[in-house]
NUKEPA-620353 format. One line per 8 residues: number of its first residue (from 1); their letters; for each residue x, y, z of N, C-alpha, C. Coordinates in Angstrom, 2 decimals, always signed. Each point is the difference from the previous one (the first is absolute). Layout:
N
NUM> A> X:Y:Z:X:Y:Z:X:Y:Z ~ ...
//
This chain:
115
1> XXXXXXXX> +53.13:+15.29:-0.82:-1.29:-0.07:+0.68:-1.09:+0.48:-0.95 ~ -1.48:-0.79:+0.16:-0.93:+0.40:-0.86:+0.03:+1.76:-0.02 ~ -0.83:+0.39:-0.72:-0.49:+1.50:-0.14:-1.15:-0.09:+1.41 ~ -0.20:+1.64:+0.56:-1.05:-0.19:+0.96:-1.18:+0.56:-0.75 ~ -1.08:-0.74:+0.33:-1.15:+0.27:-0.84:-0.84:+1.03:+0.42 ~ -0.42:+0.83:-0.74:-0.93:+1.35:+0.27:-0.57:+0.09:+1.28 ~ -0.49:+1.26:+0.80:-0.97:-0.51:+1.30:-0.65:+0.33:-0.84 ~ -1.54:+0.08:+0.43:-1.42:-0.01:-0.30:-0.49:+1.19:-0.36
9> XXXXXXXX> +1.13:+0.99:+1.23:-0.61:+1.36:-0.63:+1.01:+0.84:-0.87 ~ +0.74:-1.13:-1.06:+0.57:+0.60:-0.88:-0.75:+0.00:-1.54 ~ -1.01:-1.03:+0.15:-0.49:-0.28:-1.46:-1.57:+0.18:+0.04 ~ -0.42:+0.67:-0.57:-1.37:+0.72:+0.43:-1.12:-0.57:-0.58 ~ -1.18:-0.20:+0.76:-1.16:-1.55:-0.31:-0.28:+0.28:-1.53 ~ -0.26:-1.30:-0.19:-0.37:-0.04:-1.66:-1.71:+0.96:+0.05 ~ -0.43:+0.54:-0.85:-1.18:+0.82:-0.29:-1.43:-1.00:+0.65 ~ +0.52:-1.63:-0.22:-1.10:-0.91:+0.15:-0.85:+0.23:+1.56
17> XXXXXXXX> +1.97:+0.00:+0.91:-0.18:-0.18:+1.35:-0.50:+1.59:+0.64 ~ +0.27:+1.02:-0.37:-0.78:+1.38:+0.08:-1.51:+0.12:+0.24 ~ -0.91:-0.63:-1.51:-0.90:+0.21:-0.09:-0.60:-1.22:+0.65 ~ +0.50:-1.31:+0.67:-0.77:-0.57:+0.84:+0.20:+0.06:+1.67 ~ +0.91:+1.11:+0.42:+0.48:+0.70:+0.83:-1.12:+0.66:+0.51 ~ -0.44:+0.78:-1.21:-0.97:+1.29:+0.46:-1.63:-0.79:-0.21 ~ -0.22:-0.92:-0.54:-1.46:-0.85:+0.10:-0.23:-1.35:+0.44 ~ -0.32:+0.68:+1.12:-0.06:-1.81:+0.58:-0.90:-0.84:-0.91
25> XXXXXXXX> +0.65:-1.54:-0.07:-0.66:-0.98:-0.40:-0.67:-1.41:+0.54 ~ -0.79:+0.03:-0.19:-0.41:-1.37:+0.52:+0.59:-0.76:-0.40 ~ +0.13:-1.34:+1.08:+0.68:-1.22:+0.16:-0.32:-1.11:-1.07 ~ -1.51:+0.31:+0.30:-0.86:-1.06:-1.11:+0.60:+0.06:-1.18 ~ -0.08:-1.28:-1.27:+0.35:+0.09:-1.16:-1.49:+0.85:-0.72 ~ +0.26:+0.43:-1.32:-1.02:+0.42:-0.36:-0.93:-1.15:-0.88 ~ -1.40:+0.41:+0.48:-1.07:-1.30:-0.76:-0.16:-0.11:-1.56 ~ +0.66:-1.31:-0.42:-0.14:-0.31:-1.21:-0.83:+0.63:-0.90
33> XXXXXXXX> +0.28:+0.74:-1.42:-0.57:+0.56:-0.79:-1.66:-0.23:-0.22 ~ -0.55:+0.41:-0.76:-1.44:-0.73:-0.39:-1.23:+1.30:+0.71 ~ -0.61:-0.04:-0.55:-1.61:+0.76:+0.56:-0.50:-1.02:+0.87 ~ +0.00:-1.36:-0.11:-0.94:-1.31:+0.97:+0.90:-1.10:+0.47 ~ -0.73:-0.05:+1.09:+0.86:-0.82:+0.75:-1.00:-0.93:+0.35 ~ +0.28:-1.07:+1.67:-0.97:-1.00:-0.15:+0.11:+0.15:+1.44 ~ -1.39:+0.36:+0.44:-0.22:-0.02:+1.82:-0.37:-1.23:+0.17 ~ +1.05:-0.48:+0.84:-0.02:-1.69:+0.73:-1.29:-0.41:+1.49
41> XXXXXXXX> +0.48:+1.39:+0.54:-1.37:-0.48:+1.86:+0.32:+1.20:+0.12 ~ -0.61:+0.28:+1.08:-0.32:+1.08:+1.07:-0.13:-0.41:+1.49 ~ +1.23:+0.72:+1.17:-0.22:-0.87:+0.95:+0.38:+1.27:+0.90 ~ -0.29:-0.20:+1.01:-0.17:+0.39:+1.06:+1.55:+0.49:+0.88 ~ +0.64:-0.73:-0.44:+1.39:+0.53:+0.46:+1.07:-0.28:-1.30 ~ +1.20:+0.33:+0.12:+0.69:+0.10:-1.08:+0.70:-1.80:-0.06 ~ +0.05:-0.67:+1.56:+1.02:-1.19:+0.25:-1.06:-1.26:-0.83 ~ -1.07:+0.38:-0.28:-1.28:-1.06:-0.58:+0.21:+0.60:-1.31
49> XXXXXXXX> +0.14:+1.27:-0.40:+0.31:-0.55:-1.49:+1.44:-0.33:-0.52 ~ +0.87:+0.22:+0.95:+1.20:-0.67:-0.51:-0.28:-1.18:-0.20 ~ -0.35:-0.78:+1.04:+0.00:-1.20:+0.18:-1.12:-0.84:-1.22 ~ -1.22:+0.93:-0.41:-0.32:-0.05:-1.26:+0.93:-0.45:-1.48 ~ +1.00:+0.92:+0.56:+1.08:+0.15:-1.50:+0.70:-1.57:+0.06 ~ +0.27:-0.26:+1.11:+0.56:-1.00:+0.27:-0.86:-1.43:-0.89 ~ -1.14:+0.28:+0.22:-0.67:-0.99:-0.41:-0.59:-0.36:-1.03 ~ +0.21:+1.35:-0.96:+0.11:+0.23:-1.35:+1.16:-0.65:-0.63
57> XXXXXXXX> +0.85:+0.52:+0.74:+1.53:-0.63:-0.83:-0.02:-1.72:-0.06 ~ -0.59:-0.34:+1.37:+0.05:-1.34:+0.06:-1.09:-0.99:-1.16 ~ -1.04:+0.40:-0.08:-0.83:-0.04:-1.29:+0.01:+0.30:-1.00 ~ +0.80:+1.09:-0.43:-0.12:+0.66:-1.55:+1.14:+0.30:+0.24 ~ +1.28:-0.36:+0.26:+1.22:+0.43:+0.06:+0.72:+0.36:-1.52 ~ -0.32:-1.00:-1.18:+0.32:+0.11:-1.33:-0.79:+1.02:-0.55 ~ -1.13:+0.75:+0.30:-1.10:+1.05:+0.00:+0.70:+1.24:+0.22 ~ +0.42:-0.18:+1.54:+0.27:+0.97:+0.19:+1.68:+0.79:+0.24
65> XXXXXXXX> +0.64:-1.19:-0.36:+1.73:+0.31:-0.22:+0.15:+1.32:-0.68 ~ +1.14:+0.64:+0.32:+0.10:+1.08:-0.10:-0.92:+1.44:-0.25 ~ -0.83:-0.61:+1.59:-1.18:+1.09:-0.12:+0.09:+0.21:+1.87 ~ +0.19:+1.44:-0.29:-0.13:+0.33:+1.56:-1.32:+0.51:+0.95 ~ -0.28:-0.27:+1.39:-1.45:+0.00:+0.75:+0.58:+1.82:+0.10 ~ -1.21:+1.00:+0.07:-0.22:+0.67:+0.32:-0.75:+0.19:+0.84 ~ -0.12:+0.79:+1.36:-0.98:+0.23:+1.11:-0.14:+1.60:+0.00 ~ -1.39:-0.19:+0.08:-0.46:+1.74:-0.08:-1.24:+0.11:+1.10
73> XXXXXXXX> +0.38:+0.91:+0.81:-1.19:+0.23:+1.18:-1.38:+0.98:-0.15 ~ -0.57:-1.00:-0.14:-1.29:+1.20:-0.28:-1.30:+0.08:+1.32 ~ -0.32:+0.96:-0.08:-0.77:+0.05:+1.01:-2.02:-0.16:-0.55 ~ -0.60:-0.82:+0.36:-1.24:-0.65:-0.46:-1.38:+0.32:+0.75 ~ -0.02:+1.26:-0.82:-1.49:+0.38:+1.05:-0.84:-0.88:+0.51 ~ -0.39:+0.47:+1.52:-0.59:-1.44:+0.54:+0.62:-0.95:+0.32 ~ +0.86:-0.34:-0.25:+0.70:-1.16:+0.32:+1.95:-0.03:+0.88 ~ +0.21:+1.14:-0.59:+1.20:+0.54:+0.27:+1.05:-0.36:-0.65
81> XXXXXXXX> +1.82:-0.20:+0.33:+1.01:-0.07:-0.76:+0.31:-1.28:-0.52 ~ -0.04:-0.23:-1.20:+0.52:-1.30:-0.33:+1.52:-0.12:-0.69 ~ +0.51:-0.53:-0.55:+0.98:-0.18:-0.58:-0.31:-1.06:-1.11 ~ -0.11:+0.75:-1.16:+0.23:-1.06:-1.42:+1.16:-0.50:-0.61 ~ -0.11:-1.13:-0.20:+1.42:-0.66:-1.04:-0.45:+0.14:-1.58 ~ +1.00:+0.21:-0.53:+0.23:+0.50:-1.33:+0.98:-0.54:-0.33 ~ +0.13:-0.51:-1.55:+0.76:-0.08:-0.92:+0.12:+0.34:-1.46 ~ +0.87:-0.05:-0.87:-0.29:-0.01:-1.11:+0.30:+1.56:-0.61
89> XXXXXXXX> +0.52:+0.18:-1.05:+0.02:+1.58:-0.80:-0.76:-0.99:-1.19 ~ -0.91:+0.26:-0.25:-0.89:-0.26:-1.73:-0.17:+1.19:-0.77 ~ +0.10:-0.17:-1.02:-0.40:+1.06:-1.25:-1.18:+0.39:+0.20 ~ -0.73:-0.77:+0.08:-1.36:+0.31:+0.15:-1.32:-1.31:+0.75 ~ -1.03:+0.50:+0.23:-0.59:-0.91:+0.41:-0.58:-1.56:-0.37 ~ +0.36:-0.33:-1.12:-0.16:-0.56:-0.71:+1.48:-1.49:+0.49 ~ +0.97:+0.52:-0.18:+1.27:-0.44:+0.55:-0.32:-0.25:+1.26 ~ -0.58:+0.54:+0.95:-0.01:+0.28:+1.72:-1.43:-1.71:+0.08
97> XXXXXXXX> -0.72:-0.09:-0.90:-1.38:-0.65:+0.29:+0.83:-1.10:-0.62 ~ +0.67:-0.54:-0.69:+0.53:-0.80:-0.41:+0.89:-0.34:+0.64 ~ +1.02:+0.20:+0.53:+0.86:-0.56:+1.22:-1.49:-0.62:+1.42 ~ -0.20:+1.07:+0.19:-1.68:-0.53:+0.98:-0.09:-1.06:+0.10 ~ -0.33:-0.28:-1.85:-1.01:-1.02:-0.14:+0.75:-1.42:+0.02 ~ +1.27:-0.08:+0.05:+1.22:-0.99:+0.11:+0.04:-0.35:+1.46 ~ -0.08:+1.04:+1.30:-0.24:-0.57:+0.84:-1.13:-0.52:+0.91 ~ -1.19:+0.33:-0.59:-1.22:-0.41:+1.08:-0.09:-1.46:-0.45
105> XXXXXXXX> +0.24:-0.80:-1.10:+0.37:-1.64:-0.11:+0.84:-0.33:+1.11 ~ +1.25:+1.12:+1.19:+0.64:-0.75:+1.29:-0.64:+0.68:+1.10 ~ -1.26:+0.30:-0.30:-0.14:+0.38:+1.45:+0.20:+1.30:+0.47 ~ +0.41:+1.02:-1.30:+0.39:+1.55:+0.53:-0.84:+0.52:-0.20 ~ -0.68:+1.07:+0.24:-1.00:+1.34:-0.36:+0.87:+0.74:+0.08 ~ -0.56:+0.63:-1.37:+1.01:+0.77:-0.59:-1.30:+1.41:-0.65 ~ +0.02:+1.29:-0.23:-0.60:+0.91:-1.39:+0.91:+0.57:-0.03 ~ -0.24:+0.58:-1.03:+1.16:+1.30:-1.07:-0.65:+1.18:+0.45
113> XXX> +1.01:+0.78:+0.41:-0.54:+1.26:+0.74:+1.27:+1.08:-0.65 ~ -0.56:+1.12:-0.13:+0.96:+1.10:-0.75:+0.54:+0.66:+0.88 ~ +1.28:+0.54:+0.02:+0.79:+0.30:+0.80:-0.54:+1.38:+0.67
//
């Protein structure tokens, strides 16, 4: 008969599983490297700028392949909470105005905004 294999509390967590034990982490992946990124809209609820992203991909899909939407809630004096879409980690602004400027030829508004 096989060997019986260890229980769980015979072999004690690797150091990795400890220290993410004791600090919770967010779910989210973390946002692509870069100082600038590229603010897509600003909307009013979060399901309008998904649906934004959606319509990016469908237009600039070769643009924007392997680039993920970020949503960040900000609150807009006077006006109140919006939710912006974001993409992009750029080096710098320069990189961020240049992707931009690739999509307002389909129809996107796009600026380079620093993180």
């Amino acid at each position: 008969s096989p060997p019986a294999a260890p229980s769980p509390a015979a072999a004690p967590p690797p150091p990795a599983a400890v220290a993410a034990a004791a600090s919770p982490v967010k779910a989210a992946a973390p946002p692509p490297a870069g100082a600038f990124r590229a603010h897509l809209a600003s909307f009013p609820a979060r399901a309008a700028a998904e649906d934004e992203w959606k319509r990016v991909q469908k237009l600039a899909g070769d643009l924007v392949a392997g680039l993920a939407p970020t949503y960040e809630e900000v609150d807009v004096p006077g006006k109140g909470r919006f939710v912006r879409l974001y993409t992009g980690g750029f080096a710098d602004k320069g990189q961020a105005k240049a992707f931009c400027d690739r999509l307002l030829p389909r129809k996107i508004k796009c600026l380079p905004a620093a993180r």
